[in-house]
PyMOL Python script that loads the backbone (N, CA, C, O; Angstrom):
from pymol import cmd

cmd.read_pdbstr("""\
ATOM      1  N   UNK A   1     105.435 -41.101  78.560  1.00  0.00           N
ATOM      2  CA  UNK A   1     105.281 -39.718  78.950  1.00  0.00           C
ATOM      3  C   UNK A   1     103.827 -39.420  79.324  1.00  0.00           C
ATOM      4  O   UNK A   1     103.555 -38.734  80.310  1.00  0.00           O
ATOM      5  N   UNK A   2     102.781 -40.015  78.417  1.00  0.00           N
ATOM      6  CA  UNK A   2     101.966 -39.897  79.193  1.00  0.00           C
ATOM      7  C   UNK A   2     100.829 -39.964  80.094  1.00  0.00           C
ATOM      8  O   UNK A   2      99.838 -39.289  80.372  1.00  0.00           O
ATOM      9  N   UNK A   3     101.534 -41.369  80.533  1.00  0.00           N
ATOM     10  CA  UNK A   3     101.370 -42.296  82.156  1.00  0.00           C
ATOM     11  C   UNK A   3     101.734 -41.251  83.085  1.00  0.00           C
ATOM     12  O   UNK A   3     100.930 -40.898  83.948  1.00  0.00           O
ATOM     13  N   UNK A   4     103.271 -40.546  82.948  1.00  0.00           N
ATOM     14  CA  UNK A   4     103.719 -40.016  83.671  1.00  0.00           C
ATOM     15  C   UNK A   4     103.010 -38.503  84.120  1.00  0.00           C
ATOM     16  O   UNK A   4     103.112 -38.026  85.250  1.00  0.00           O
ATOM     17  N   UNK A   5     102.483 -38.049  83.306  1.00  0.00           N
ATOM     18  CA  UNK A   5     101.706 -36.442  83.577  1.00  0.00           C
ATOM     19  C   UNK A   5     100.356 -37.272  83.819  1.00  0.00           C
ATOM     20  O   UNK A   5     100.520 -37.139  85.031  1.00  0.00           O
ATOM     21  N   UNK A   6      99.366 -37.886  83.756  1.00  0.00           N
ATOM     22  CA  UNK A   6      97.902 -38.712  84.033  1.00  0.00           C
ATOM     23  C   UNK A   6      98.714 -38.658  85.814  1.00  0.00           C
ATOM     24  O   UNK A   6      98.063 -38.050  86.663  1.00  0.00           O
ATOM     25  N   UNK A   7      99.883 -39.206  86.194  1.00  0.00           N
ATOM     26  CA  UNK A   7     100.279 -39.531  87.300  1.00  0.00           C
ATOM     27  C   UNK A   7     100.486 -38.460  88.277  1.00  0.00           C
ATOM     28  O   UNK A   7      99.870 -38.495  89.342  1.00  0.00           O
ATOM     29  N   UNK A   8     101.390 -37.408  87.976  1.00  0.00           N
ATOM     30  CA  UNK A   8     102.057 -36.326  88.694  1.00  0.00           C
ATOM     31  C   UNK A   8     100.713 -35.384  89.437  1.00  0.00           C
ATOM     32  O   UNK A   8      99.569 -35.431  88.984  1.00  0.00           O
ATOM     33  N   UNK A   9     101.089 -34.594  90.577  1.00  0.00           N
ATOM     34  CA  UNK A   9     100.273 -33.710  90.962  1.00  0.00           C
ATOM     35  C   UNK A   9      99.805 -32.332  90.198  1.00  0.00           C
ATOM     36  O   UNK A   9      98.794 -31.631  90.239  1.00  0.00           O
ATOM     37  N   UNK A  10     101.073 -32.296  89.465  1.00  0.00           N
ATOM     38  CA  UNK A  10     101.211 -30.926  89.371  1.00  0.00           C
ATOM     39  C   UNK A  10     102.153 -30.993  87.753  1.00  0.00           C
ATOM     40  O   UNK A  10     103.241 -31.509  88.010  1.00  0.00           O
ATOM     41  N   UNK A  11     102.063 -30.659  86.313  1.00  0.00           N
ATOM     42  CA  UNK A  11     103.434 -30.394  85.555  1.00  0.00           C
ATOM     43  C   UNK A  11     103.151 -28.521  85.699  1.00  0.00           C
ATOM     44  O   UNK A  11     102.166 -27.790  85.801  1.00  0.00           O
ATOM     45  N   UNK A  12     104.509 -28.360  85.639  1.00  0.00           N
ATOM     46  CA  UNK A  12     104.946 -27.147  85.744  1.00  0.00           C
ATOM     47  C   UNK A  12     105.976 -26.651  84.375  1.00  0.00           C
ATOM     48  O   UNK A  12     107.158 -26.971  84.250  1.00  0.00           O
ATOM     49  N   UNK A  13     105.408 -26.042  83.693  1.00  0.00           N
ATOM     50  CA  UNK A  13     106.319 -25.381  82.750  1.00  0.00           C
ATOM     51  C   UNK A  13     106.705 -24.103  82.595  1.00  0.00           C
ATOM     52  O   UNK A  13     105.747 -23.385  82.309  1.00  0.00           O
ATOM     53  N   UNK A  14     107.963 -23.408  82.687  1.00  0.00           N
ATOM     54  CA  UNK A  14     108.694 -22.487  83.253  1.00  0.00           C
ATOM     55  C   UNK A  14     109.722 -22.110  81.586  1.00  0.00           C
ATOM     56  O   UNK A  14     110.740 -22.774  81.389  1.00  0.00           O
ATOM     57  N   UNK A  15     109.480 -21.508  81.010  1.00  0.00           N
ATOM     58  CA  UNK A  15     110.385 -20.895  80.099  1.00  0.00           C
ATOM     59  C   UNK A  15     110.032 -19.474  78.877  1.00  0.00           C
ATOM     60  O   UNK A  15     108.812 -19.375  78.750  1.00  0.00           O
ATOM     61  N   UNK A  16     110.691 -18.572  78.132  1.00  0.00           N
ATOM     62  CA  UNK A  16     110.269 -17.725  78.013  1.00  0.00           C
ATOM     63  C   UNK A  16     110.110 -18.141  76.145  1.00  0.00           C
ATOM     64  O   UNK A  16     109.464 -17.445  75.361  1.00  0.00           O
ATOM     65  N   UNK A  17     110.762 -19.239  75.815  1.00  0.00           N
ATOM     66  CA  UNK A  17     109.783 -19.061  74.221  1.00  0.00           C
ATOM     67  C   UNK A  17     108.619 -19.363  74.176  1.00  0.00           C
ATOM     68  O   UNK A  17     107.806 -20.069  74.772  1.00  0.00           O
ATOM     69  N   UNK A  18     108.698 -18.564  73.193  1.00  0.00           N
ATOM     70  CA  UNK A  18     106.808 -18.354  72.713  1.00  0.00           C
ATOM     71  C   UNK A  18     106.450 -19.631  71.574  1.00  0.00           C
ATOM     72  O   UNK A  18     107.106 -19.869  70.560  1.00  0.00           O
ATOM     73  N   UNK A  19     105.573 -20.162  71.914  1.00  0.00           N
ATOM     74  CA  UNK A  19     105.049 -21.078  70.997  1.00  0.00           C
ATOM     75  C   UNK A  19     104.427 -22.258  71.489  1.00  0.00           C
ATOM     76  O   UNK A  19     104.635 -22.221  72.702  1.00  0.00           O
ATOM     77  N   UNK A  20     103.733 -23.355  71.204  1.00  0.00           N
ATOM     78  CA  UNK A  20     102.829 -24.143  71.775  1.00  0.00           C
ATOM     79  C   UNK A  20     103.609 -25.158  72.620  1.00  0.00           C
ATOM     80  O   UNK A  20     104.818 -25.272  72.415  1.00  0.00           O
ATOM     81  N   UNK A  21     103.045 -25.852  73.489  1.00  0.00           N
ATOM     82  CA  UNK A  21     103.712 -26.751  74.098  1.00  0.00           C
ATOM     83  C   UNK A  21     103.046 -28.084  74.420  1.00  0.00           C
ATOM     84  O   UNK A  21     102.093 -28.071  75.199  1.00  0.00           O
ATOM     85  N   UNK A  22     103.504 -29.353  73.836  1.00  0.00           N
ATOM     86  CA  UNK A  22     102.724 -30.651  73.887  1.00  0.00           C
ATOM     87  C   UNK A  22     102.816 -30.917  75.433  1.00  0.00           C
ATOM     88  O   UNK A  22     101.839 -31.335  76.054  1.00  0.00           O
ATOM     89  N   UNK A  23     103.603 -30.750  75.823  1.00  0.00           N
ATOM     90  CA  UNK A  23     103.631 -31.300  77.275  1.00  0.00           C
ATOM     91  C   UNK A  23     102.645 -30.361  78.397  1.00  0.00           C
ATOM     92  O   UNK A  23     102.432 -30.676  79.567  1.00  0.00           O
ATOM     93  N   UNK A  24     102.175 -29.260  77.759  1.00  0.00           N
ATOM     94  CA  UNK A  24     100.753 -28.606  78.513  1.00  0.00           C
ATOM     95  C   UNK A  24      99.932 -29.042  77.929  1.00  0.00           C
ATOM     96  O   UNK A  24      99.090 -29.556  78.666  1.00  0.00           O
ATOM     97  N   UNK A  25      99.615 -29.147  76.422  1.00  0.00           N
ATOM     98  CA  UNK A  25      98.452 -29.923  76.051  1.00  0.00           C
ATOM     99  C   UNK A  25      98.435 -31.443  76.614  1.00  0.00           C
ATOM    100  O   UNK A  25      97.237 -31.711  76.520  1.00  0.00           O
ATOM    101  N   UNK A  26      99.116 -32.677  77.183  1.00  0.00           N
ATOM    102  CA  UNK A  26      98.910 -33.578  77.267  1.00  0.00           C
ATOM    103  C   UNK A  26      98.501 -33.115  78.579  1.00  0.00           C
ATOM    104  O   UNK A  26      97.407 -33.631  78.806  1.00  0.00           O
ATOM    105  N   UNK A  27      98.861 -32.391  79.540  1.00  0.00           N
ATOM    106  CA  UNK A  27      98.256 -31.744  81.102  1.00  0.00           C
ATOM    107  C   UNK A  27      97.137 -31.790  81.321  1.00  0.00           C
ATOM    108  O   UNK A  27      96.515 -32.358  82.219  1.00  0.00           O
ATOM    109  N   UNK A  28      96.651 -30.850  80.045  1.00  0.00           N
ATOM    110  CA  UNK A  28      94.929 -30.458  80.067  1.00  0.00           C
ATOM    111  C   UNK A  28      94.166 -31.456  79.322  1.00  0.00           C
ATOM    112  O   UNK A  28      92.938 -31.391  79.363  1.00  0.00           O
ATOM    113  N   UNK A  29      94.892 -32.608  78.470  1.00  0.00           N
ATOM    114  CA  UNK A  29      93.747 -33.304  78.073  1.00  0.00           C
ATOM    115  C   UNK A  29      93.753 -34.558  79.334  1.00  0.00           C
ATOM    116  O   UNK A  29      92.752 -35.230  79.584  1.00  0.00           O
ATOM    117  N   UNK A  30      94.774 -34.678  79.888  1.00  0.00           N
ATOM    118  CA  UNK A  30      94.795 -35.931  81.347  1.00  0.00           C
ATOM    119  C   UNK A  30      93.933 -35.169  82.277  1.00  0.00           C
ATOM    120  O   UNK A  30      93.467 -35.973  83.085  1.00  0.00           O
ATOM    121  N   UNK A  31      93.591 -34.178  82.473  1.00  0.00           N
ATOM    122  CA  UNK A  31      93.343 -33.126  83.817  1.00  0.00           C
ATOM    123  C   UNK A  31      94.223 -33.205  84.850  1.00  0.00           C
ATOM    124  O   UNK A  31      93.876 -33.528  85.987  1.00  0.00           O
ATOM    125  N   UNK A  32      95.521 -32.889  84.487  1.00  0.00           N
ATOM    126  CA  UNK A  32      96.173 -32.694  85.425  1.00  0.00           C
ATOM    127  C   UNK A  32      96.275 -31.203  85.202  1.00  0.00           C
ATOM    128  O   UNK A  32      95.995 -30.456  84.265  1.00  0.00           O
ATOM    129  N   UNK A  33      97.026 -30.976  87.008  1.00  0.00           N
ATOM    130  CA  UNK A  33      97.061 -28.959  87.219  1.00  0.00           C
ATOM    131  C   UNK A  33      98.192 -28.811  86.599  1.00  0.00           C
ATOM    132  O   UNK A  33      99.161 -29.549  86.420  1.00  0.00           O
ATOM    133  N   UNK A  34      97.941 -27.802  86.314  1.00  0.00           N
ATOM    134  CA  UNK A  34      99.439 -26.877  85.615  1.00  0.00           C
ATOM    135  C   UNK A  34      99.727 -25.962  85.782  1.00  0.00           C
ATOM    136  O   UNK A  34      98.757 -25.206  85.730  1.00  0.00           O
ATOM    137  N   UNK A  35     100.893 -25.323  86.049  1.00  0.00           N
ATOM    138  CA  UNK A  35     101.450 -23.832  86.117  1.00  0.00           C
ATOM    139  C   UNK A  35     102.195 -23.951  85.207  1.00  0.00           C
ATOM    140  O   UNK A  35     102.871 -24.932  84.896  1.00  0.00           O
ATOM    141  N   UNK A  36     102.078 -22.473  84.489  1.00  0.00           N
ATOM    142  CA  UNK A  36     103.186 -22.096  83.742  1.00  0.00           C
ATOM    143  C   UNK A  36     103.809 -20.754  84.427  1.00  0.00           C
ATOM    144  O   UNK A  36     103.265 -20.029  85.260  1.00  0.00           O
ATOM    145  N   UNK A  37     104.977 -20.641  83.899  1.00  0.00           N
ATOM    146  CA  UNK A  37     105.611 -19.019  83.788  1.00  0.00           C
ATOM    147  C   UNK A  37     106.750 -18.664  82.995  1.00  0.00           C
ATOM    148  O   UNK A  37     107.593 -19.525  82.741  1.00  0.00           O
ATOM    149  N   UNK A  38     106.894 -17.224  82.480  1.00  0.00           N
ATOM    150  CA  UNK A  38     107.342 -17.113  81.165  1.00  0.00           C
ATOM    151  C   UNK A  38     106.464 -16.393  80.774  1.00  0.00           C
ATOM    152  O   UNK A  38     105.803 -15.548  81.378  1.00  0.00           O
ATOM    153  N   UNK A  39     106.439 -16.788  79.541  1.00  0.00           N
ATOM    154  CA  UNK A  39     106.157 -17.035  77.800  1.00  0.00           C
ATOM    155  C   UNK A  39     104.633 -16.173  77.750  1.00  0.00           C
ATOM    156  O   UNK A  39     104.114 -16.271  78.862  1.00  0.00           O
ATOM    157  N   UNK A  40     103.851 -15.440  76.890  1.00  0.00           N
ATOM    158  CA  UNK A  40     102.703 -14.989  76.494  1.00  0.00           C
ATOM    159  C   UNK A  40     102.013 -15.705  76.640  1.00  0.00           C
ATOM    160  O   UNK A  40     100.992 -15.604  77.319  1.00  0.00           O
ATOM    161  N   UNK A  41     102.602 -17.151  75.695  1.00  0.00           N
ATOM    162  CA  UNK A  41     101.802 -17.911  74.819  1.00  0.00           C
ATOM    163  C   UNK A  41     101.617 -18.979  76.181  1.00  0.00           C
ATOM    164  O   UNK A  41     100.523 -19.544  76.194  1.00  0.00           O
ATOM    165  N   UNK A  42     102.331 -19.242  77.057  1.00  0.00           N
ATOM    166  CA  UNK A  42     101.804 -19.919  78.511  1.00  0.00           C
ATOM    167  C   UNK A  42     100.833 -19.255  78.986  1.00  0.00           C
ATOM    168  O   UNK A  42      99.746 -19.782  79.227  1.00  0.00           O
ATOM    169  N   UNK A  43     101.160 -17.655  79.244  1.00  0.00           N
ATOM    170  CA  UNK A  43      99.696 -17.228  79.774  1.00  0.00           C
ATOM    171  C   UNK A  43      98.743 -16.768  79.534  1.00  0.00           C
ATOM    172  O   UNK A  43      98.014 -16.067  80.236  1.00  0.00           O
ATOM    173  N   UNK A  44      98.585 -17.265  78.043  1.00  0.00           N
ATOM    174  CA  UNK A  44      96.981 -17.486  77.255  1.00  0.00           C
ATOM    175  C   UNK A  44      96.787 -18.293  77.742  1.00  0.00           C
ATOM    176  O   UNK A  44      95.797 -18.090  78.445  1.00  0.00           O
ATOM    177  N   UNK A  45      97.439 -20.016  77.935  1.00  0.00           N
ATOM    178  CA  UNK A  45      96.957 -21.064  77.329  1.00  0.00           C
ATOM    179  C   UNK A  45      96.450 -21.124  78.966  1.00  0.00           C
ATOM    180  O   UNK A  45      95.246 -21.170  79.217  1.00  0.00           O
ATOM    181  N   UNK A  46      97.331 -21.120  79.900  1.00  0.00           N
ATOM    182  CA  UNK A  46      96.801 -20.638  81.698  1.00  0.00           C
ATOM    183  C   UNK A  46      95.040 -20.120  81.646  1.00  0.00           C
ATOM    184  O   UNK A  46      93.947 -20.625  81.905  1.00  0.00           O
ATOM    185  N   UNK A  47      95.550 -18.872  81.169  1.00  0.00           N
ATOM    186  CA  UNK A  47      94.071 -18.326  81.104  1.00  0.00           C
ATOM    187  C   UNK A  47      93.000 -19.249  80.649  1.00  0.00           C
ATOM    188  O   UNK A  47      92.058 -19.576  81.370  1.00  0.00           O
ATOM    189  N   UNK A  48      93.153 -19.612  79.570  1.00  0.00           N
ATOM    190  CA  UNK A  48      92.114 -20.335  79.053  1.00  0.00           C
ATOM    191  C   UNK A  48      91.675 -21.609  79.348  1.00  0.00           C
ATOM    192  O   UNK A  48      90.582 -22.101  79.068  1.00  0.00           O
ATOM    193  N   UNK A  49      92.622 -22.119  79.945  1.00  0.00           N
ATOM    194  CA  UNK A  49      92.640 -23.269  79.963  1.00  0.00           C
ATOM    195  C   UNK A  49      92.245 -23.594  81.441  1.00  0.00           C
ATOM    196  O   UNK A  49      91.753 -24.715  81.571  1.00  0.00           O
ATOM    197  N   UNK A  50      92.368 -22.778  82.690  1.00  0.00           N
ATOM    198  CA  UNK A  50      92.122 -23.112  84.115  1.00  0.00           C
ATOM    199  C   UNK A  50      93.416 -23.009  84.854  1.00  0.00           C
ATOM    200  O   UNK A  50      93.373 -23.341  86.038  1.00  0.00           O
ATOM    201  N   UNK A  51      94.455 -22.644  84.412  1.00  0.00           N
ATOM    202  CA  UNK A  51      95.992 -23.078  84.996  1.00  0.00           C
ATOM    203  C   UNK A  51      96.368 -21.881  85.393  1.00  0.00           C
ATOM    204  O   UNK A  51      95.761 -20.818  85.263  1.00  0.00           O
ATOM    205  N   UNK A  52      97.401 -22.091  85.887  1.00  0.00           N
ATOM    206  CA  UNK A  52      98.216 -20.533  86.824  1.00  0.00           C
ATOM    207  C   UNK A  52      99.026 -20.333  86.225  1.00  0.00           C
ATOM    208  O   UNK A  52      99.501 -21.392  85.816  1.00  0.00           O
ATOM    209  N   UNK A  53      99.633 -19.346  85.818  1.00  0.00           N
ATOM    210  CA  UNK A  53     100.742 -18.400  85.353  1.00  0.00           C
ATOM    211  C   UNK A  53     101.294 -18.107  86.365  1.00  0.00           C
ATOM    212  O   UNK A  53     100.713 -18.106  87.451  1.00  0.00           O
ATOM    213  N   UNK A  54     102.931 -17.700  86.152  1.00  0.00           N
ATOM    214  CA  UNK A  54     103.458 -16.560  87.561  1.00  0.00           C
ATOM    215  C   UNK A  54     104.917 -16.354  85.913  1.00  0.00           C
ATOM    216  O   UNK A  54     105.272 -17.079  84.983  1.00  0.00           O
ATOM    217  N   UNK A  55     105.331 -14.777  86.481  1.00  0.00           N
ATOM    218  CA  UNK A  55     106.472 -14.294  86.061  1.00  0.00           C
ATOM    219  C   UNK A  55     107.762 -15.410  85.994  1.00  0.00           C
ATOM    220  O   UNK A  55     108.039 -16.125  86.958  1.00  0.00           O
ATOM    221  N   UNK A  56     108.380 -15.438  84.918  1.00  0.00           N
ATOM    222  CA  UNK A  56     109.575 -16.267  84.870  1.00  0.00           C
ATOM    223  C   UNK A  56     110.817 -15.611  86.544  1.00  0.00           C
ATOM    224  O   UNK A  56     111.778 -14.845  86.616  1.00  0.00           O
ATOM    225  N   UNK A  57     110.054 -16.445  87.559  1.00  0.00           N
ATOM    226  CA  UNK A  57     111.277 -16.062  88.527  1.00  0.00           C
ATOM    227  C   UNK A  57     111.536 -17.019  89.203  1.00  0.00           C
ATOM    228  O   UNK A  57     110.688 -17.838  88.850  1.00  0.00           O
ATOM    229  N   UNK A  58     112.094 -17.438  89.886  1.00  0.00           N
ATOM    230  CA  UNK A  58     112.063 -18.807  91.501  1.00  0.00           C
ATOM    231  C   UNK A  58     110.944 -18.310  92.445  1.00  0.00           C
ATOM    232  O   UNK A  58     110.056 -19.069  92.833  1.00  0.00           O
ATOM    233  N   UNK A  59     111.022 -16.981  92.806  1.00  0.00           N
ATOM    234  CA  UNK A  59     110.239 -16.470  93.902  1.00  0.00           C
ATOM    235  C   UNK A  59     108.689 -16.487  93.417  1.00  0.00           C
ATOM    236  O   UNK A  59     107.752 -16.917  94.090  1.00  0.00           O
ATOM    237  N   UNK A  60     108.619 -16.001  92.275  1.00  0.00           N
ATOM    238  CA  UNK A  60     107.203 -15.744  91.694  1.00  0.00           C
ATOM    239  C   UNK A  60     106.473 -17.099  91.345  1.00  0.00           C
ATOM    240  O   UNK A  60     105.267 -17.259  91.529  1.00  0.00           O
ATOM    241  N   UNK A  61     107.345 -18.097  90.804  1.00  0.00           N
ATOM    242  CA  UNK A  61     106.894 -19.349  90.946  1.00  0.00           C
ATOM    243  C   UNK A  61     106.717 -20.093  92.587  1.00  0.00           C
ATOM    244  O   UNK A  61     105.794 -20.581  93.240  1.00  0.00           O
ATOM    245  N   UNK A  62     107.470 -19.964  92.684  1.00  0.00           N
ATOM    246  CA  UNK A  62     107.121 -20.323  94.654  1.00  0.00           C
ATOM    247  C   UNK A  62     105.928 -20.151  94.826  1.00  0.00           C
ATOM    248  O   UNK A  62     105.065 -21.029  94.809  1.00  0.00           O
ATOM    249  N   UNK A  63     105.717 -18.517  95.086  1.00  0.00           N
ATOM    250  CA  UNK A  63     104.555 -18.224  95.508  1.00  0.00           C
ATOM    251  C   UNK A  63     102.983 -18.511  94.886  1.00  0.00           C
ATOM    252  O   UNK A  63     101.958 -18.423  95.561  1.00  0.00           O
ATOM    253  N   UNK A  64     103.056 -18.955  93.122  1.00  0.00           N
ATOM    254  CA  UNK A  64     102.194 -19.966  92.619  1.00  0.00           C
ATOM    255  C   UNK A  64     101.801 -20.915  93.141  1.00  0.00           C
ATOM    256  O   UNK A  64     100.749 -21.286  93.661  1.00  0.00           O
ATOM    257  N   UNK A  65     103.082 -21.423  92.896  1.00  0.00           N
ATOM    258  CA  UNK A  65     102.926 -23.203  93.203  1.00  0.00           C
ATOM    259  C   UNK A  65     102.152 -23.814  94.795  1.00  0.00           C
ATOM    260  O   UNK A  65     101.729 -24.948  95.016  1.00  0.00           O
ATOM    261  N   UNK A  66     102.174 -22.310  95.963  1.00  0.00           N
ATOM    262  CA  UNK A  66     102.234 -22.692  96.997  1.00  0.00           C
ATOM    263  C   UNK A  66     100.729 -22.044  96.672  1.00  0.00           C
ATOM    264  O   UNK A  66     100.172 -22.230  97.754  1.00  0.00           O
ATOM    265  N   UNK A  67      99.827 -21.447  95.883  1.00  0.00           N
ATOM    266  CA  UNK A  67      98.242 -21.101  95.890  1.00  0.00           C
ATOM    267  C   UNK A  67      97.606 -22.012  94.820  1.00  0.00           C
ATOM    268  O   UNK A  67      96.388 -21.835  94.839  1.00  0.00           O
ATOM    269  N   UNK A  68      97.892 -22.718  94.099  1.00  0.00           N
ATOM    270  CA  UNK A  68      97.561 -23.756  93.298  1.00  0.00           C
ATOM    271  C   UNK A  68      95.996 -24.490  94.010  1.00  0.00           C
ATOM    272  O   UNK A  68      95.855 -24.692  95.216  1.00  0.00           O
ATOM    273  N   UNK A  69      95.136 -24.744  93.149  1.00  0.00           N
ATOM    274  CA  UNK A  69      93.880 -25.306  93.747  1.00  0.00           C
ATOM    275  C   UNK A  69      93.850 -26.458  94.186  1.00  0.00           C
ATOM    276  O   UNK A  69      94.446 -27.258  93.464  1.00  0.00           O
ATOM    277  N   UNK A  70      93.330 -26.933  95.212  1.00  0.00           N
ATOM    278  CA  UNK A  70      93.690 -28.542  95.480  1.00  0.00           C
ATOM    279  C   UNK A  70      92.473 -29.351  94.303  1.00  0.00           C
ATOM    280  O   UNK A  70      92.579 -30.521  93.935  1.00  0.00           O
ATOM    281  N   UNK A  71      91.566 -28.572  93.952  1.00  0.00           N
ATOM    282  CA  UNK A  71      90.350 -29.624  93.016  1.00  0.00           C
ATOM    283  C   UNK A  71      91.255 -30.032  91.939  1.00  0.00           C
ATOM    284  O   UNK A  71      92.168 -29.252  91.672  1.00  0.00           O
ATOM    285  N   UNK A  72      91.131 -31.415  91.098  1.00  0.00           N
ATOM    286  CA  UNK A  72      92.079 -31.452  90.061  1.00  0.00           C
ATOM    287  C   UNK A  72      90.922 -30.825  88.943  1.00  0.00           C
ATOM    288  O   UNK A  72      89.859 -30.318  89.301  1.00  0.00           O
ATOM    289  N   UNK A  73      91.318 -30.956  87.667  1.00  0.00           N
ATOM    290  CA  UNK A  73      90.355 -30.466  86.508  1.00  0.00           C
ATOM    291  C   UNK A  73      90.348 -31.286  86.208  1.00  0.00           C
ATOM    292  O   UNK A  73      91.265 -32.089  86.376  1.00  0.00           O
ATOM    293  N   UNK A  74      88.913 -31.579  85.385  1.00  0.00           N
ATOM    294  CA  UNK A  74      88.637 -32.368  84.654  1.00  0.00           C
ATOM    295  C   UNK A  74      89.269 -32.668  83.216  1.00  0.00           C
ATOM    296  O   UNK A  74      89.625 -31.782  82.440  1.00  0.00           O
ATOM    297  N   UNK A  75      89.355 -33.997  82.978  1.00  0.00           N
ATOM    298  CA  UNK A  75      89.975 -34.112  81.129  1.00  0.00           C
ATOM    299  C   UNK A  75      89.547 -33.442  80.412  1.00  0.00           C
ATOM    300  O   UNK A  75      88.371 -33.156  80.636  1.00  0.00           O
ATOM    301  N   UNK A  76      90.053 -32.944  79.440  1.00  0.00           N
ATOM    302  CA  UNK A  76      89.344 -31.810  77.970  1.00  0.00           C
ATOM    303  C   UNK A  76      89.561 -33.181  76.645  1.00  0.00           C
ATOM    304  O   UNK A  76      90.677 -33.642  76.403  1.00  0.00           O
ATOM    305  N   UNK A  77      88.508 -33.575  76.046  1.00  0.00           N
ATOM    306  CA  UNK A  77      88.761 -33.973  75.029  1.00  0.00           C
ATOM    307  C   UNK A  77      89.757 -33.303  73.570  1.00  0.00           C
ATOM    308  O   UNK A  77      89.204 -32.775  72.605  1.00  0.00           O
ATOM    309  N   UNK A  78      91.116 -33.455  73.678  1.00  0.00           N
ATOM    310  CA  UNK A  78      91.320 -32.561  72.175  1.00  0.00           C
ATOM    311  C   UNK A  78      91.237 -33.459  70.993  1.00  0.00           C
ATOM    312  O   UNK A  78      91.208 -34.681  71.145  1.00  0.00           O
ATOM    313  N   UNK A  79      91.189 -32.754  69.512  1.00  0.00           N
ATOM    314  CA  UNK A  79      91.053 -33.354  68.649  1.00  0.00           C
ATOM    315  C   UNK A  79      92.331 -34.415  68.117  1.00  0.00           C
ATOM    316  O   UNK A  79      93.510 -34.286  68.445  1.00  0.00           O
ATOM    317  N   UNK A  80      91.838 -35.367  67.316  1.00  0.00           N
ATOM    318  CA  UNK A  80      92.852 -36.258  67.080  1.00  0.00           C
ATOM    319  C   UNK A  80      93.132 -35.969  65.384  1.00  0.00           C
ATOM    320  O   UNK A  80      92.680 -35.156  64.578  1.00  0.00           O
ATOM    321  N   UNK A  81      94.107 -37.072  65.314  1.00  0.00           N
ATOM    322  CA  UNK A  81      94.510 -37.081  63.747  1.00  0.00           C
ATOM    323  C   UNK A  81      92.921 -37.228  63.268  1.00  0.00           C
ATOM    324  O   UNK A  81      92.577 -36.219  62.654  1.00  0.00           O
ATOM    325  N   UNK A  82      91.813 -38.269  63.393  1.00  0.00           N
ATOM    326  CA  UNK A  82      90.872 -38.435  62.639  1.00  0.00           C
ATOM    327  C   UNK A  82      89.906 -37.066  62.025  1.00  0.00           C
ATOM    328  O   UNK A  82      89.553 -36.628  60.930  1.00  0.00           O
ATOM    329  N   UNK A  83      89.738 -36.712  63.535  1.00  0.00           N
ATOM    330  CA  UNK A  83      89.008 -34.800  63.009  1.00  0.00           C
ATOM    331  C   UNK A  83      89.801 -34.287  62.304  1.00  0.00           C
ATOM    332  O   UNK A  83      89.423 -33.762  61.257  1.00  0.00           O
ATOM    333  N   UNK A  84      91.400 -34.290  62.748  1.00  0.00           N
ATOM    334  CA  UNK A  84      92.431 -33.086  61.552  1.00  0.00           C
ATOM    335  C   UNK A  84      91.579 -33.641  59.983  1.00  0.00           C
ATOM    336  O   UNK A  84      90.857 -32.853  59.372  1.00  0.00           O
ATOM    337  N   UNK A  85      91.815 -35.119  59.484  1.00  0.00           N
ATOM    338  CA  UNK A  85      91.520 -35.809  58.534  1.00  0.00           C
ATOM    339  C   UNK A  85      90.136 -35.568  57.772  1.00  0.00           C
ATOM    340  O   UNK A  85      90.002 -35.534  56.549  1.00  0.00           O
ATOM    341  N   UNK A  86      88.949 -35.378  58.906  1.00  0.00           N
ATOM    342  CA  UNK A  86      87.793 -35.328  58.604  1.00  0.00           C
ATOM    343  C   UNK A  86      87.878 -33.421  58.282  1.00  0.00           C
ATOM    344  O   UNK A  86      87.242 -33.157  57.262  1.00  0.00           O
ATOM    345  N   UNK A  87      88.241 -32.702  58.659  1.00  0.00           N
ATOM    346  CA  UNK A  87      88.251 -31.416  58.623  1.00  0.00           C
ATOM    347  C   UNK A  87      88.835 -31.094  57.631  1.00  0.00           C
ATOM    348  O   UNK A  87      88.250 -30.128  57.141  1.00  0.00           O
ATOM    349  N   UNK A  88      89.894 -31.450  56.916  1.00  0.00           N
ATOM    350  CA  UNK A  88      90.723 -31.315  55.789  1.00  0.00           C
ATOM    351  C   UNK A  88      89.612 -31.804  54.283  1.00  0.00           C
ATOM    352  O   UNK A  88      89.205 -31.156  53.318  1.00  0.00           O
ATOM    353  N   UNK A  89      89.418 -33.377  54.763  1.00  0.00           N
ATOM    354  CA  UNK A  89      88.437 -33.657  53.455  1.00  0.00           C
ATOM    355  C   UNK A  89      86.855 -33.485  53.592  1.00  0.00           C
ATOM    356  O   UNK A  89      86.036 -33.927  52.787  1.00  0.00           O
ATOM    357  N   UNK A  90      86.516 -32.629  54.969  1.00  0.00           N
ATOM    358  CA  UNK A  90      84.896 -32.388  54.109  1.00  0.00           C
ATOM    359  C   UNK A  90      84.713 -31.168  54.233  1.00  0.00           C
ATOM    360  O   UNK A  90      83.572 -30.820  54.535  1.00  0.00           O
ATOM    361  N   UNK A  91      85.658 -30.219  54.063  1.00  0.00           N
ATOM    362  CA  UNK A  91      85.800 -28.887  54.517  1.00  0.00           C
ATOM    363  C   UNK A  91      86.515 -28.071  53.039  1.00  0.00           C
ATOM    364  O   UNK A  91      86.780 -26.869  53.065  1.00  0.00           O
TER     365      UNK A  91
END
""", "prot")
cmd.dss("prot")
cmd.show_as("cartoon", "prot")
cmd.util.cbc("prot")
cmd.orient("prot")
């Protein structure tokens, strides 16, 4: 899985529960682009993160997908099990 998002142009995630999603975090730590639409919690992570949001629709996503930036983003380092580990015992 993720050979496959390092690979793709574009992952696109489209749904309205709220809650985190590994398959946008593996997006932004490969630097690959992302759209979401839906969910709140997609268009925080959009916001913050460099990515596009659009309304949970076909049309509203269309019209995303077709203004999307051609620059890719750069990788974001996120933390691993070792920091969770180190944060737990010297904290």
């Amino acid at each position: 899985l993720d050979t496959i998002i390092k690979n793709v142009d574009c992952v696109v995630l489209a749904h309205s529960n709220e809650g985190s999603s590994g398959l946008l975090l593996k997006a932004i730590a490969s630097g690959t682009r992302f759209v979401t639409a839906g969910s709140r919690t997609l268009h925080e992570v959009a916001d913050y993160a460099g990515g596009q949001w659009s309304p949970l629709s076909s049309s509203c996503l269309a019209r995303t997908l077709a203004t999307i930036p051609v620059q890719v983003p750069s990788p974001v380092e996120l933390p691993g099990p070792r920091d969770f580990a180190e944060a737990l015992l010297l904290n």
